[in-house]
C-alpha positions in Angstrom: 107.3 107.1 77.9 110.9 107.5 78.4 112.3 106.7 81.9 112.3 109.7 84.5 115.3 109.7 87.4 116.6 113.3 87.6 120.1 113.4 89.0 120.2 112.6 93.0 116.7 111.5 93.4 116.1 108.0 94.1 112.5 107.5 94.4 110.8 105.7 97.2 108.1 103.6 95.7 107.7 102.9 91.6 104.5 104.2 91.6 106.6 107.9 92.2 108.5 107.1 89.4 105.9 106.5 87.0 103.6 109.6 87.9 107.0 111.4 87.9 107.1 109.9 84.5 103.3 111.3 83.5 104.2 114.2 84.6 107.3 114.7 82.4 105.3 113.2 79.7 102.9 116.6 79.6 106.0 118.6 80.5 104.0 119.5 84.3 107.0 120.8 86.6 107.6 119.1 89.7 109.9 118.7 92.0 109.8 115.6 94.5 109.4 115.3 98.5 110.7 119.4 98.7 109.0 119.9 101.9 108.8 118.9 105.2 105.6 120.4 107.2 106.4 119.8 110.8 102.7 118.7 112.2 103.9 118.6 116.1 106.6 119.2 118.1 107.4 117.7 121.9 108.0 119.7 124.9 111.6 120.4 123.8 110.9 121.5 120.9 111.9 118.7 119.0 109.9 117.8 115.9 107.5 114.2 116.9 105.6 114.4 113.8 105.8 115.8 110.0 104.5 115.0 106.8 106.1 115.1 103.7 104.4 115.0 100.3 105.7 113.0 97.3 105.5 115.8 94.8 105.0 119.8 94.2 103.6 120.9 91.4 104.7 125.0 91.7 102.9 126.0 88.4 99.7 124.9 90.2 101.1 125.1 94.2 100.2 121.8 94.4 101.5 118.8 96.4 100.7 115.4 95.5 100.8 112.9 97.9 100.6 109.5 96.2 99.1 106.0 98.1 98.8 102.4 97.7 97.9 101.1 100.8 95.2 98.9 101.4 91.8 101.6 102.0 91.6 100.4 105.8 95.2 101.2 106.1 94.8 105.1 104.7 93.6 106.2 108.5 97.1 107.4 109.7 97.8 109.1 106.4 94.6 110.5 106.3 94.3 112.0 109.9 98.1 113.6 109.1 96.5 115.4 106.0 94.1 117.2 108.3 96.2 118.2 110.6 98.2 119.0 107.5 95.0 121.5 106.7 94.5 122.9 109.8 98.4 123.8 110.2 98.8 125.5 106.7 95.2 126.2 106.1 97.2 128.1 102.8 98.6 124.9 101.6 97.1 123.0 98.5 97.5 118.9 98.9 95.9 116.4 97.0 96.0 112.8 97.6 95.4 110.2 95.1 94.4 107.0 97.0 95.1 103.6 95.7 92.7 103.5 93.2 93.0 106.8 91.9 97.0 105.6 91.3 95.9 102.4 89.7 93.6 104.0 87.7 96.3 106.7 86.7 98.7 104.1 85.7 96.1 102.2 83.4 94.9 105.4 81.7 98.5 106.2 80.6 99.7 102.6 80.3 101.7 102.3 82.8 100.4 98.5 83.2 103.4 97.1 84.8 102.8 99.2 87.3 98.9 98.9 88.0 99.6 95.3 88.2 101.6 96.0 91.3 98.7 98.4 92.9 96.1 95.8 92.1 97.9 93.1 94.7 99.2 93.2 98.1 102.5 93.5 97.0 101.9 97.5 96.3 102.1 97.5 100.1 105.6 97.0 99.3 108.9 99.1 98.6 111.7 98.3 96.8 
């Protein structure tokens, strides 16, 4: 698969890269980390807590949100994708754990990158 790094976005994990790279691969549009969904705000007003999904998919109005954290690490992400849900019951988000990436990455031979998600270093960031 040839390499995926549209002009001005730097990725924040290779994992991105490579289902950016999948993605491309099946020509699936995407665009990456377009939205911020504010979750809470303080008593000024200020936003004190957001989420913001790795991908968008807009010809299935779909976000992806990608993980390789350890399974008893997923609570905070997990408890930000409800509230997620019950801010913008309209909004579709999918979230592929860190099997589900490994698994990706080995079904399209990404190896070099389900080596990383197999270990403790796919805790990691470059």
């Amino acid at each position: 698969m040839e390499e995926v790094r549209p002009a001005g976005i730097s990725f924040a994990h290779p994992t991105e890269e490579a289902f950016a790279r999948i993605l491309d691969y099946y020509g699936i549009e995407w665009e990456y980390e377009p939205r911020l969904f504010v979750l809470e705000r303080d008593e000024e007003g200020e936003v004190s807590e957001a989420f913001r999904p790795d991908f968008y998919l807009p010809d299935e109005d779909l976000y992806v949100e990608l993980t390789t954290v350890r399974p008893s690490q997923i609570t905070d992400k997990n408890r930000k994708l409800r509230r997620l849900r019950e801010r913008y019951p309209d909004v579709n988000v999918k979230l592929f754990k860190r099997r589900d990436v490994r698994d990706l990455m080995i079904k399209y031979r990404l190896d070099e990158h389900a080596g990383r998600i197999l270990g403790s270093e796919a805790q990691e960031t470059p």
